[in-house]
Structures are given as C-alpha cells and as structure tokens.
N, C-alpha and C positions, 0 to 999 in steps of 0.2 A: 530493615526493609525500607523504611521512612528514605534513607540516603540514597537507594534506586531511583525512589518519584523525585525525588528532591530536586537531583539533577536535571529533570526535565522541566522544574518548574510550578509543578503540579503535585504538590506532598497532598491536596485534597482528598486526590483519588481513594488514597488507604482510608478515612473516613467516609468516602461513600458507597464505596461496594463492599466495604470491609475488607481488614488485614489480611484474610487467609485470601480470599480473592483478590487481591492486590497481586499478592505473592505467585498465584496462578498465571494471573494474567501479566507480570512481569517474564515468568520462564519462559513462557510462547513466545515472548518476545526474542528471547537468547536459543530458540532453539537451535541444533545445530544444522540443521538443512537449509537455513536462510542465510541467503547471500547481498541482496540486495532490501527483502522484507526484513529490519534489523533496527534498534535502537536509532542508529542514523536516520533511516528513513521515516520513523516517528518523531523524531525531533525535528526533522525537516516539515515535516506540515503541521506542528504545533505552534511552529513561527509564524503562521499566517493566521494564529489566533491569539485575542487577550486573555490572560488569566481568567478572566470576568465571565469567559463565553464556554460556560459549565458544560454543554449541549455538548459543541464543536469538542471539545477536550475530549468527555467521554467519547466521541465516538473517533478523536483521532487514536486513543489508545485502543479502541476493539473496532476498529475495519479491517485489520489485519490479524485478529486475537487466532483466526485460526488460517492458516497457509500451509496445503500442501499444494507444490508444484502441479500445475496438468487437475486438480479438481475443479470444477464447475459449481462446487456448490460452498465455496469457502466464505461468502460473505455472509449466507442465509447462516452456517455454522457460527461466524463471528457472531452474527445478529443474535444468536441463541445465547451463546456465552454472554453479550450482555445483556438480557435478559435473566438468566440465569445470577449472574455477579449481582445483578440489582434491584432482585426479589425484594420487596419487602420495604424497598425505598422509598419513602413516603414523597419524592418530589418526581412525581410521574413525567410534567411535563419535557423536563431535561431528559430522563430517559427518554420520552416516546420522540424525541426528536434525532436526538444521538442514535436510535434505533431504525429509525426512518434513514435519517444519511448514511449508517453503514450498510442497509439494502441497498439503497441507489446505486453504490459504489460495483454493484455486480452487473450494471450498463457501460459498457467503454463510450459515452456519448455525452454532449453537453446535456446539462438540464433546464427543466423549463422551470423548476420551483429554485428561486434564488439562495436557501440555505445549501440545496444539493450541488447547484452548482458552483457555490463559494467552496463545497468541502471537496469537490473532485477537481478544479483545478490546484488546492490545494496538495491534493492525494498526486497531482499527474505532472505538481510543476519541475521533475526531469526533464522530461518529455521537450519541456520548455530551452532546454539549456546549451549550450555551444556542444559543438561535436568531441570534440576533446572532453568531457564530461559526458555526452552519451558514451563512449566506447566504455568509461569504468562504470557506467550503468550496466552495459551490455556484458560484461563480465562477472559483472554481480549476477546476474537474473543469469547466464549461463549458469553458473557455479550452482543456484537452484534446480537448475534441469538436469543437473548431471544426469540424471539416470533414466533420461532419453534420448534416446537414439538420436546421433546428429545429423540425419536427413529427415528425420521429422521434426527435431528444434527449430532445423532452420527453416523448413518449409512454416510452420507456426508463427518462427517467430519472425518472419519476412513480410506474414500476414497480418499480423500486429504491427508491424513500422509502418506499410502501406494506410493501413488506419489511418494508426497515430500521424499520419499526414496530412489525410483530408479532416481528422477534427482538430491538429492543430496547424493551418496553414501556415500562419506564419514563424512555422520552426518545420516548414516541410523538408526544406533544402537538406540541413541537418538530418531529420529524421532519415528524408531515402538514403543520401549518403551512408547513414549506416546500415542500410538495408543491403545496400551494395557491399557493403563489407563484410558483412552476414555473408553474404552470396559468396563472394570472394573467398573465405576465409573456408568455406565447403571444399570450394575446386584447388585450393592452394594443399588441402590436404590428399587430395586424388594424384599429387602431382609423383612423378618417380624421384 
C-alpha cells in the first residue's frame, strides 16, 4: 500500500487516517467509472502544494474520495469520508481544515476565504489550460457521463463551459471554443 502513496509524495497519509483507510480511500481513487476524476487529476493539484501543507493534502486526496457522475451531493459524501477516515485523530486542526475546503469545493465559484480559494483554483487549474488540453479534458469527463444521454450531456455540459467562462475570464476564449465543439460535435452526429 506504502508504494500507492509513495508515488504521489505523500506516504504520510497511511499513518494518518490509517492503513485500512488509506487502502479505501486509495480504490475510489481507481474506480472504474472515472475518466477524468483519476490518479492524474490528484497528482495534478497536489503540485500546488508542499509536502508541509498536511491540511491542503488531506483534502487534495478526499475532495474527490467520492464521484459519481450527475450527483449533487459528492463533496458533502467526500466530506463524510474524511471525517470518517479521521475519527479519532488527535490533530483536529488539519482535519477541520481539509474538511472545510473539500465542502467549498461543492460551489463552482471563487472564494472569499484565501485557503478555499488556493484549493479550488488548485482543483480547477484545467480549466486554465490551452485548448488542445481542454478537448483531452473534455473526453475525460465525457467518458464519466457515458451513461447520460448526449442531449442532456451537452446541454449540461455547455452550461458548465459558459461558467467556467465568466469565472475564468482569462481562459474564456479557450473555454467557449470548447463549448462550440461540444455543440458542434451534437449536430456532427445528427448528420446523414
């Protein structure tokens, strides 16, 4: 188990919530319905913290501990999970922090408390990226939805790029472009 965390940097974790929940909360990580919610995307906003920043870590491995597609209520579940994984931990503060910025994480919006909004630009820096890299996003997080109907995907997820436009302006251009492709990629299938 040790050689999971290891590679991310973070062998800590197995002595803080313990081995068996290490273990737990390692398989969520690899489950098979995630496409985009995966290994990669944990390592990706762990880089925007140091080893030192116990808080930030815990809650980069459980903001995602539980994802299914299309539920509404996956962060408050994550939140429980580490809650749960960290019963009994005598250093509350790190919990009650890490627990705090993986609720936030269920507003698509900046924050006004400087720790949430260090960990959601952290959580959102795709979003950020050349378009060439949103489109393998955009197939990640399709690959997640398979099993919604692709006229409500895209209606959703059209609604989502328009967002992620106006809170991040300066990767709008990018983002609607893909929004357009979204759209596109609809009527390209209606085609004879």
């Amino acid at each position: 188990m040790t050689s999971n965390l290891a590679f991310t940097g973070f062998p800590w974790l197995s002595s803080f919530v313990g081995e068996s929940n290490a273990k737990d909360l390692m398989a969520r990580w690899r489950e098979p319905h995630r496409g985009f919610h995966t290994y990669k995307h944990l390592r990706s906003v762990l880089e925007a913290f140091s080893e030192s920043e116990h808080a930030f870590i815990l809650a980069s491995f459980y903001h995602d501990a539980v994802y299914v597609p299309g539920r509404r209520d996956n962060e408050a579940e994550s939140a429980k999970v580490l809650l749960t994984h960290t019963q009994g931990n005598e250093d509350r503060r790190i919990v009650e922090l890490a627990h705090r910025i993986v609720l936030s994480t269920a507003d698509f919006e900046h924050k006004t408390d400087p720790d949430e909004e260090r960990f959601f630009l952290a959580d959102c820096a795709v979003l950020l990226r050349h378009i060439n890299h949103l489109m393998r996003y955009e197939k990640e997080i399709r690959l997640e939805f398979s099993g919604i109907p692709q006229s409500d995907y895209i209606a959703g997820r059209c609604s989502f790029l328009e967002k992620a436009s106006l809170v991040f302006p300066s990767n709008a251009e990018a983002l609607l472009a893909l929004k357009n492709i979204v759209q596109c990629s609809a009527s390209a299938q209606h085609l004879p």
